[in-house]
C-alpha positions in Angstrom: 0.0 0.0 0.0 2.1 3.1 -1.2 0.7 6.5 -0.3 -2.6 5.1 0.9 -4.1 3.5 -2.4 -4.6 -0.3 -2.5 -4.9 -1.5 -5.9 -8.4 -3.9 -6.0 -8.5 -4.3 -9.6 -6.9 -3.5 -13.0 -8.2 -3.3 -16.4 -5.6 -5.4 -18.3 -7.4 -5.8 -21.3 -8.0 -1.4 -21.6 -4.6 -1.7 -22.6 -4.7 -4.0 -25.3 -7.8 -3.2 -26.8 -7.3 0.7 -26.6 -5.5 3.6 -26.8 -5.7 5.3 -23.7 -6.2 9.3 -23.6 -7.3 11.1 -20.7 -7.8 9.6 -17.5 -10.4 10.8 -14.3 -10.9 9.8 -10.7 -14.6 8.5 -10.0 -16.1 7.5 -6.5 -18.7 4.8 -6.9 -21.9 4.8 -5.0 -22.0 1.7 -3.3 -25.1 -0.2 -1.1 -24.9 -2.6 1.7 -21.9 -4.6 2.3 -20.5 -3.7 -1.1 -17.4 -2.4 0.3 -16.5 -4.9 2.4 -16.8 -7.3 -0.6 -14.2 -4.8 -2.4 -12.4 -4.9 0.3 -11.7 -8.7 0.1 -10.6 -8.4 -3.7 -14.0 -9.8 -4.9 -14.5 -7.3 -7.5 -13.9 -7.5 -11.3 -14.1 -4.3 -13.8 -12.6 -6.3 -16.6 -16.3 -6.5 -18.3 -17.5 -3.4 -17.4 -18.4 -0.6 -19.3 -19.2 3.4 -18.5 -22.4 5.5 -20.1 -23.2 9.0 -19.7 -27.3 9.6 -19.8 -29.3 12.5 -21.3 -29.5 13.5 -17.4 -26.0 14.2 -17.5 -24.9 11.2 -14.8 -22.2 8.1 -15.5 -23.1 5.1 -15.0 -21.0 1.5 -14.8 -22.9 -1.6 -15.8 -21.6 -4.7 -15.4 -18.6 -4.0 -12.6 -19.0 -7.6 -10.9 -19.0 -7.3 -6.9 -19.6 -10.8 -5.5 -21.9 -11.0 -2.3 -19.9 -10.4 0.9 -20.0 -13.9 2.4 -21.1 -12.7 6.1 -23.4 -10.1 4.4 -28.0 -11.6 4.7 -30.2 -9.9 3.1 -28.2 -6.1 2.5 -26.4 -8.2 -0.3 -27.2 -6.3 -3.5 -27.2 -7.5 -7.2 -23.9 -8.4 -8.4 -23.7 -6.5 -11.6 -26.2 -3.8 -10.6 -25.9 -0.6 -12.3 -23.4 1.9 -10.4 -23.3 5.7 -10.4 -20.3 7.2 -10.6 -19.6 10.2 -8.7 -17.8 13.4 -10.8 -17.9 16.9 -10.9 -20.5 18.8 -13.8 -17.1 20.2 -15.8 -15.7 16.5 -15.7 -18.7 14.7 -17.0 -19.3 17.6 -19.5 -15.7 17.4 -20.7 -15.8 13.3 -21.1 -19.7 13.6 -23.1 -17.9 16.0 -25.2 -14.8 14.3 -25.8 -16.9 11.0 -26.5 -19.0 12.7 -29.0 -16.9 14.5 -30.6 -13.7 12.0 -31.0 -16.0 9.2 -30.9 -14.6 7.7 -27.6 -15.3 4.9 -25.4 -15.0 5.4 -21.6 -13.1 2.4 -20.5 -12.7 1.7 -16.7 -9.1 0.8 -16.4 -8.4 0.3 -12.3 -10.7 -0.1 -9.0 -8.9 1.3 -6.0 -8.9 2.2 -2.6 -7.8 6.0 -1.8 -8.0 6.1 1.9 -11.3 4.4 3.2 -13.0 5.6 -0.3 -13.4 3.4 -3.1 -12.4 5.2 -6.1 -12.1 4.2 -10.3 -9.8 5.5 -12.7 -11.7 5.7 -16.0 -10.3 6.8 -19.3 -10.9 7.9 -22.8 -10.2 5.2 -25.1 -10.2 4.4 -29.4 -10.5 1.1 -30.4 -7.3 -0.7 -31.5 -7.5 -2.6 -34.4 -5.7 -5.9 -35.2 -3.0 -5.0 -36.9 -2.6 -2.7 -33.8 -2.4 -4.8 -31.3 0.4 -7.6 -33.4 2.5 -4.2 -33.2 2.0 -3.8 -29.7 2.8 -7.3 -28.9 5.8 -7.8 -31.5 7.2 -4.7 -29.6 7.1 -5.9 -26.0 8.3 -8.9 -27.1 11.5 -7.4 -28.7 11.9 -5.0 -25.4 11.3 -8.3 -22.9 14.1 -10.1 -25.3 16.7 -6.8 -24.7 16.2 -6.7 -21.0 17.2 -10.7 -21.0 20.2 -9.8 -22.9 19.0 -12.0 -26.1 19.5 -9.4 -28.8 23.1 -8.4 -28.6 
C-alpha cells in the first residue's frame, strides 16, 4: 500500500484493446456490504463498461462485486448498475470528448484511496488488429533486450 491506495482491480485488457487518452478519478456509489466485498478483492471491472445519460450522470454496468459472504439480506445484485460520482465540468468534458472523438470510456483500475473506493476511467479508441500484433511484437523485442537475447 504506497501513499494510501490499495490497488483492488486492473483493467488489463484497456490496454490491449485501446489507446488510452485522458484519465479521471470517480467515486462509486456503493449499497450494503459492497465495500466490504471490495475490500476482500471480490471485484472485477474487466467486463464493465461506463455510459453517460441525457440527465448528464455516468453510469457503470456490469462491474462484478460478488456478495460479501457474512453479508443476509443487504447483499445487493452483483452487476447492478453503479453511479459514478464526478464533478458537472468532468462529465461535460468526457460527453464531449466522447462525441466528438468518438470515444469509449473504458474503466481501467478499481482502488482504494483512503477508506473511499475510487475508479480511474479513461478515454479510449478502439485498437484494431493490426494494432495490437504491433503492440505485442514490440514488447516482445523490449522483454528479449532486458534478458540480454538481442546483442
Amino acid at each position: 500500500m504506497a501513499g494510501g491506495i490499495k490497488i483492488v482491480d486492473k483493467n488489463k485488457r484497456a490496454h490491449f484493446d485501446f489507446f488510452l487518452f485522458e484519465k479521471y478519478e470517480a467515486g462509486i456509489v456503493l449499497k450494503g456490504v459492497e465495500v466490504k466485498s471490495i475490500r476482500g478483492g471480490k471485484a472485477k471491472i474487466a467486463d464493465a463498461w461506463i455510459k453517460v445519460d441525457s440527465s448528464g450522470e455516468v453510469w457503470i454496468q456490469n462491474m462484478y462485486i460478488a456478495h460479501y459472504e457474512f453479508g443476509n439480506i443487504h447483499n445487493e445484485l452483483e452487476n447492478r448498475t453503479r453511479k459514478l460520482l464526478l464533478g458537472k465540468k468532468e462529465i461535460a468534458e468526457i460527453e464531449l470528448e466522447q462525441k466528438k472523438q468518438n470515444y469509449t470510456i473504458v474503466p481501467t483500475k478499481l482502488y482504494f484511496k483512503g477508506s473511499k473506493v475510487k475508479i480511474e476511467i479513461a478515454l479510449g479508441k478502439g485498437k484494431q488488429q493490426h494494432d495490437k500484433r504491433h503492440d505485442q511484437a514490440k514488447k516482445d523485442v523490449e522483454r528479449k533486450l532486458q534478458r540480454g537475447q538481442y546483442e
